[in-house]
C-alpha positions in Angstrom: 0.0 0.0 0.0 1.7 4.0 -0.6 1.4 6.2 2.1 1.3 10.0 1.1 3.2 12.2 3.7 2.4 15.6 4.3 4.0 18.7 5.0 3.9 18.5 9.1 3.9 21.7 11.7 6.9 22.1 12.0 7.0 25.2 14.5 4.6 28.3 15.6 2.7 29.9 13.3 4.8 28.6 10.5 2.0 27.7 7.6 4.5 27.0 4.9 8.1 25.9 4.3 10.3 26.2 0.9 11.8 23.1 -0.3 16.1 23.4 -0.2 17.3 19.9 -0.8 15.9 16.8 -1.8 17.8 13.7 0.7 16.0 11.1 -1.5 14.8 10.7 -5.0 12.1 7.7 -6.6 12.7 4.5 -6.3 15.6 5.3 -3.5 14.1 3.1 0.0 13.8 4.9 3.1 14.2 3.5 6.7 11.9 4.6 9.5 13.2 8.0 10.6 15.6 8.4 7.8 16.2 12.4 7.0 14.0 12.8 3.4 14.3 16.4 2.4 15.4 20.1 4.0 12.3 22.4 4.2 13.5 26.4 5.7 10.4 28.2 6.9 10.8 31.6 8.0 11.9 30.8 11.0 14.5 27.9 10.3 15.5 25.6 8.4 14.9 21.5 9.0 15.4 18.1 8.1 12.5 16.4 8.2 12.3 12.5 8.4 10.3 9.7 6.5 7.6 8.3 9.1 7.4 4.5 7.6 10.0 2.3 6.0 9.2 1.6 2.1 10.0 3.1 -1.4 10.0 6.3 -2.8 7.0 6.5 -5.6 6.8 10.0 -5.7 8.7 13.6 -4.8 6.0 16.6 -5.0 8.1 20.1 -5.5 11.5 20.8 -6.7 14.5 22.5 -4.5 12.8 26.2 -4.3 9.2 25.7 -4.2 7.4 26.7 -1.8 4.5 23.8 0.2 2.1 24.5 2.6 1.8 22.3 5.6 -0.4 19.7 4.5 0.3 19.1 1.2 1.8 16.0 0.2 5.1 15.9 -0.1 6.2 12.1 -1.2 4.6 9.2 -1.8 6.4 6.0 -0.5 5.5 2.1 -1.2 5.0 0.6 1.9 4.0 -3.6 1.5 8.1 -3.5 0.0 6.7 -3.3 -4.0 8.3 -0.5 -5.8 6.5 1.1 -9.6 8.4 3.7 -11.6 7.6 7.1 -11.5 5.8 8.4 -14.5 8.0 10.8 -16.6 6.4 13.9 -15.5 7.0 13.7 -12.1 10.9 12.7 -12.6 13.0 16.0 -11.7 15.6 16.8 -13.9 19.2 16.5 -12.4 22.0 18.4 -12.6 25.4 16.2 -14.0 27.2 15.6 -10.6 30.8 16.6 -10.3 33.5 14.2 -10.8 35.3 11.9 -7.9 37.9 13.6 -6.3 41.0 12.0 -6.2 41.9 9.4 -3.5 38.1 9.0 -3.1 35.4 6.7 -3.6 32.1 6.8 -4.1 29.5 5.8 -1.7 27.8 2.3 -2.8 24.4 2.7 -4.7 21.6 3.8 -2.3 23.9 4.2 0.7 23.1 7.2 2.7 25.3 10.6 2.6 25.9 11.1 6.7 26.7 14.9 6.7 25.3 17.4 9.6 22.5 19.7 7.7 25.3 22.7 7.9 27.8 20.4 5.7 24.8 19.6 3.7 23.9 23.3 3.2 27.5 24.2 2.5 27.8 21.6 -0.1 24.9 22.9 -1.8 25.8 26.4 -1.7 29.2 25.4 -3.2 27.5 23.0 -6.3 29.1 19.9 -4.5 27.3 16.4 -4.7 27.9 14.7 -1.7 27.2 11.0 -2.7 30.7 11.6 -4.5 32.6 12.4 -1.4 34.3 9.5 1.1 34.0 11.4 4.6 36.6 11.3 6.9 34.4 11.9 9.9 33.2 9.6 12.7 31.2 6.5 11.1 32.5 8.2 7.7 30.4 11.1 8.0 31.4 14.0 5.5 32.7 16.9 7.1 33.6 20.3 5.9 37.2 19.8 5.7 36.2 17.1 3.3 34.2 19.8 1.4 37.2 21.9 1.6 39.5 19.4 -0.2 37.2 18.3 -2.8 36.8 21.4 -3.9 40.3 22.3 -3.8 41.2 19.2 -5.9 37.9 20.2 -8.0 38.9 23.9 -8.6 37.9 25.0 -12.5 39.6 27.3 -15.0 38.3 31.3 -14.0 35.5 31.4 -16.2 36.1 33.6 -19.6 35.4 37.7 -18.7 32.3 38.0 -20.9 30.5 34.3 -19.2 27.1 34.9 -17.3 26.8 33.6 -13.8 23.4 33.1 -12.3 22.5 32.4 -8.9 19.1 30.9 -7.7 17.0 33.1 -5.6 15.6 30.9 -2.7 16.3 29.5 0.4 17.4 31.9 2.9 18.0 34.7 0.4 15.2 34.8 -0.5 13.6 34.8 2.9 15.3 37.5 3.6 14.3 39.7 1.0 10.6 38.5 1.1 11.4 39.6 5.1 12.9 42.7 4.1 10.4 44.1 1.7 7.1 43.6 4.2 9.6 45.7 6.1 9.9 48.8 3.9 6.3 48.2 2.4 4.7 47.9 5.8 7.2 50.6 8.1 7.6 54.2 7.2 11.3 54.1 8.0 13.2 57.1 9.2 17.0 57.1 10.9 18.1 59.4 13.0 22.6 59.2 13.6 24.3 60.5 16.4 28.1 60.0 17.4 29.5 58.4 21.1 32.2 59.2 22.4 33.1 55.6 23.6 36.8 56.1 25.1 35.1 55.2 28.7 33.7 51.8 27.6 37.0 50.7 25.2 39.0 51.4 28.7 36.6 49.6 30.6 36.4 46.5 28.2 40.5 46.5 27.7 41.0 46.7 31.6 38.9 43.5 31.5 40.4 41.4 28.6 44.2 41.9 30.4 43.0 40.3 33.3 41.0 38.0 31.4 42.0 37.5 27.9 40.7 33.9 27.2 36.8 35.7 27.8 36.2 37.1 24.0 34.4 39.6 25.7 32.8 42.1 23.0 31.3 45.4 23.1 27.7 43.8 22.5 26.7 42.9 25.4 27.1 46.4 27.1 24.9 47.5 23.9 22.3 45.2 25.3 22.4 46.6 28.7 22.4 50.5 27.3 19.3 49.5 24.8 17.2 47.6 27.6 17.9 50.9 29.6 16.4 52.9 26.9 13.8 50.5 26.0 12.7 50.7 29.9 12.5 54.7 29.6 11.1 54.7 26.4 8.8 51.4 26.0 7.6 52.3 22.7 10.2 50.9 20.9 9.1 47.9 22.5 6.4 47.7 20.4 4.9 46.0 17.5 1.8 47.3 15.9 -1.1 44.8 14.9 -2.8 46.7 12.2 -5.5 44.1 12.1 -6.9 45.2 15.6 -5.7 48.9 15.4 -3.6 48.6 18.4 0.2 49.5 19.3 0.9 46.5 21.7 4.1 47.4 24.1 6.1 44.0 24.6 6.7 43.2 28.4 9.9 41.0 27.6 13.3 42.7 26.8 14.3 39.8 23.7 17.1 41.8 21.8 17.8 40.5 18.6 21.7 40.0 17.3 21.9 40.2 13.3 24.6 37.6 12.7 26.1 36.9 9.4 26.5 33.1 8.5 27.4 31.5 4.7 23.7 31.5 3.9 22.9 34.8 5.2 21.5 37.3 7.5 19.8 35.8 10.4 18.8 37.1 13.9 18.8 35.0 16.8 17.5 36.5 20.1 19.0 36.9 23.7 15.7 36.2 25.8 14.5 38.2 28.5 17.8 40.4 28.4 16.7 42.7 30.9 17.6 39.6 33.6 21.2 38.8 32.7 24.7 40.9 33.4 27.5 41.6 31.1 29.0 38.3 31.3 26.6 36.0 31.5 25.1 38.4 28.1 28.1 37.6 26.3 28.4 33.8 27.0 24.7 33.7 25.2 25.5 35.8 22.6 28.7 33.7 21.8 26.7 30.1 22.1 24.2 31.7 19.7 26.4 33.3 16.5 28.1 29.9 16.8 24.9 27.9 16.4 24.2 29.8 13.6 26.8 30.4 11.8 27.2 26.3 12.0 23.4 25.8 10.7 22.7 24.5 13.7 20.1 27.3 15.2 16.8 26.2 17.3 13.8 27.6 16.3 13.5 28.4 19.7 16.9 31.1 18.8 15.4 32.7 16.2 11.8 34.2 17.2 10.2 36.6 20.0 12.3 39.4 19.2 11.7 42.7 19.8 14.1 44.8 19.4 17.5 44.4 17.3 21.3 45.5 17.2 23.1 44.9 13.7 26.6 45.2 14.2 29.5 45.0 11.7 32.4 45.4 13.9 35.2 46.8 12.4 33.9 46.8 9.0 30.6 48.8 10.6 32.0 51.8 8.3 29.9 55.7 9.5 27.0 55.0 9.8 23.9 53.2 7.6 20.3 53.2 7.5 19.3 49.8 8.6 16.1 48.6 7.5 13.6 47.2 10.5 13.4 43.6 11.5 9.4 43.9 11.0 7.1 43.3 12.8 9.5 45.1 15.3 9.8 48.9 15.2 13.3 49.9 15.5 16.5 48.3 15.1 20.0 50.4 16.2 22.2 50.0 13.5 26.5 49.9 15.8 29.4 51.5 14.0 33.4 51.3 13.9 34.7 52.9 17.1 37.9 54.9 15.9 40.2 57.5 17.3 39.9 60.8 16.3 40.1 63.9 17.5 36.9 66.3 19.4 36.9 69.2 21.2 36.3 68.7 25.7 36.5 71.6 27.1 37.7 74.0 24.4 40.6 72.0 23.9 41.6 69.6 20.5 41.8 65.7 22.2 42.1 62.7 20.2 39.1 60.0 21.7 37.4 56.5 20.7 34.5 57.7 18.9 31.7 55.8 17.5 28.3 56.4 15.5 24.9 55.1 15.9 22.0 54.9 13.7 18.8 54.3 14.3 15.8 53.3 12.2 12.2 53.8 13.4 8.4 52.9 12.0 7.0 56.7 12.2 3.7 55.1 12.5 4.3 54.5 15.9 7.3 56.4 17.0 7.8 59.9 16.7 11.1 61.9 15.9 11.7 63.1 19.0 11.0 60.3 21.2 13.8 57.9 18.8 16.2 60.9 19.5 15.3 60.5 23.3 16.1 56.8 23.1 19.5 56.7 21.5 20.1 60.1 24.0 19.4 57.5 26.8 21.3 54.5 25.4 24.7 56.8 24.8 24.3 57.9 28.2 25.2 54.4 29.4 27.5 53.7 26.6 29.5 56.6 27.6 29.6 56.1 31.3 29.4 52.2 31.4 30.3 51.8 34.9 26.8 52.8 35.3 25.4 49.6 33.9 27.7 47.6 36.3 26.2 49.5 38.9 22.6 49.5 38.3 22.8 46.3 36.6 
């Protein structure tokens, strides 16, 4: 008998997910709990796993489309008999690389054991893993594998005048479907001022001699100067429902990071903020970026936001207009912190100086309460002690 699978919930208020990468294909057989295909929704993305043990009759969707939760998804034999797919339904394959050198191929139908991140990565860079031998535990492929495949693998530069195209999907395009609600939806304006942050670069050096192994950042005193604000100015707390006419002020302080990871922007979210001191702030925020940046985020990570930072570091350049991380409505935007010189007390000093932008939905905050906010949160910022203190 075939038993049709459906597109399960996989997580809150997620009502569809976009197909990235087909694990099996017709006619392939499937063990109980055996990974079948990668769905990203906009909260994640997931393996999800074959149910039943049988035969694959059927794949609905190719890498890119986009299923609502469910829809069938595959068809699989289950009494053991296996039929050929009709022609239609068969999805055309790209020719898989070559076998690198000193490597094997996997025997017909064995499973690929990769983490979803190398799976991901592999994608991203063309690579078919059935043609890699991993070197990992139980012969699972790991990146460095990924690395030296493509090494050995590395093509001509392509001739000057040779189109390349890149397929729109997956977390791209989430975040430009994301991204364009945004500006659509949020009146955006962004209001800049500098900080003089030569108090808080003492303050963070003094701490890194004594304790150098920490990796402590400037980020998590951020978090402590915006929950500050936020608590003085609760507005940019907010998120409007436009449904039910109402600005509804959030009573959790869950500040969003914007980390950058091989697939792209993502935001995972330090909980309840408002709770937590310096350290304990940057041991979260650490554990997080690395979770990501592996492929490895939680759904859990990645939602209940409401407000975010977006940080470049030292690549953070003067200043930008970041765009809001809707349904939120504001999102600071952190700068370089450089040396140059201001005037204290009608006299030329050189100091650590460093900009912030913020963007704001006019529809619910005014210009002069965003100014009041980022006046707040450079108050701290400029005499951090004060968040030791009242922290």
């Amino acid at each position: 008998m075939s038993f049709e699978f459906k597109l399960p919930d996989i997580g809150e208020g997620v009502v569809e997910g976009e197909i990235v990468r087909w694990l099996i294909k017709v006619g392939d057989k499937v063990a109980e709990d055996q990974p079948m295909v990668e769905v990203m929704t906009d909260k994640a993305t997931v393996e999800i796993a074959s149910p039943v043990k049988g035969a694959i009759l059927k794949t609905v969707g190719a890498e890119g489309d986009v299923i609502q939760v469910g829809e069938t998804m595959v068809v699989i034999q289950t009494d053991g008999a296996t039929s050929p797919a009709p022609a239609k339904e068969a999805r055309k394959e790209s020719a898989p690389a070559p076998p690198p050198k000193k490597a094997s191929k996997p025997s017909k139908g064995a499973k690929v054991l990769a983490t979803p991140a190398v799976r991901r990565l592999a994608r991203e860079k063309g690579i078919d893993l059935s043609q890699l031998e991993g070197s990992g535990s139980g012969g699972r492929v790991t990146k460095e594998d990924l690395a030296r495949f493509e090494s050995d693998q590395a093509p001509a530069a392509p001739a000057a005048a040779e189109a390349t195209e890149i397929p729109y999907r997956g977390l791209r395009r989430r975040i430009g479907d994301h991204l364009v609600a945004s500006k659509r939806f949020a009146p955006h304006y962004t209001y800049v001022e500098e900080v003089d942050a030569t108090e808080l670069v003492k303050l963070r050096r003094h701490y890194l001699n004594k304790n150098p192994q920490s990796g402590l950042t400037y980020l998590p005193f951020l978090i402590r100067a915006v929950v500050k604000g936020l608590k003085k100015f609760p507005l940019l707390n907010s998120t409007l429902d436009e449904d039910k006419q109402v600005i509804r002020v959030r009573p959790a302080y869950n500040i969003g990071v914007a980390t950058a990871t091989a697939e792209g922007l993502i935001v995972p979210v330090v909980k309840h903020a408002d709770r937590k001191g310096i350290l304990e702030l940057s041991n979260e925020i650490d554990s997080l970026a690395k979770r990501a940046q592996k492929g490895d985020a939680k759904l859990d990570d990645l939602k209940d936001g409401t407000f975010t930072i977006t940080s470049l570091g030292m690549l953070g350049g003067l200043l930008a207009t970041p765009i809001i991380n809707y349904p939120e409505v504001a999102i600071l935007g952190v700068h370089k912190i450089t040396e140059r010189p201001v005037v204290r007390d009608g006299q030329v000093v050189v100091r650590s100086m460093m900009n912030l932008s913020i963007s704001l939905d006019h529809r619910v905050v005014d210009g002069i309460i965003g100014a009041q906010f980022l006046q707040e949160v450079i108050s701290f910022i400029e005499s951090p002690g004060l968040l030791a203190i009242e922290g």
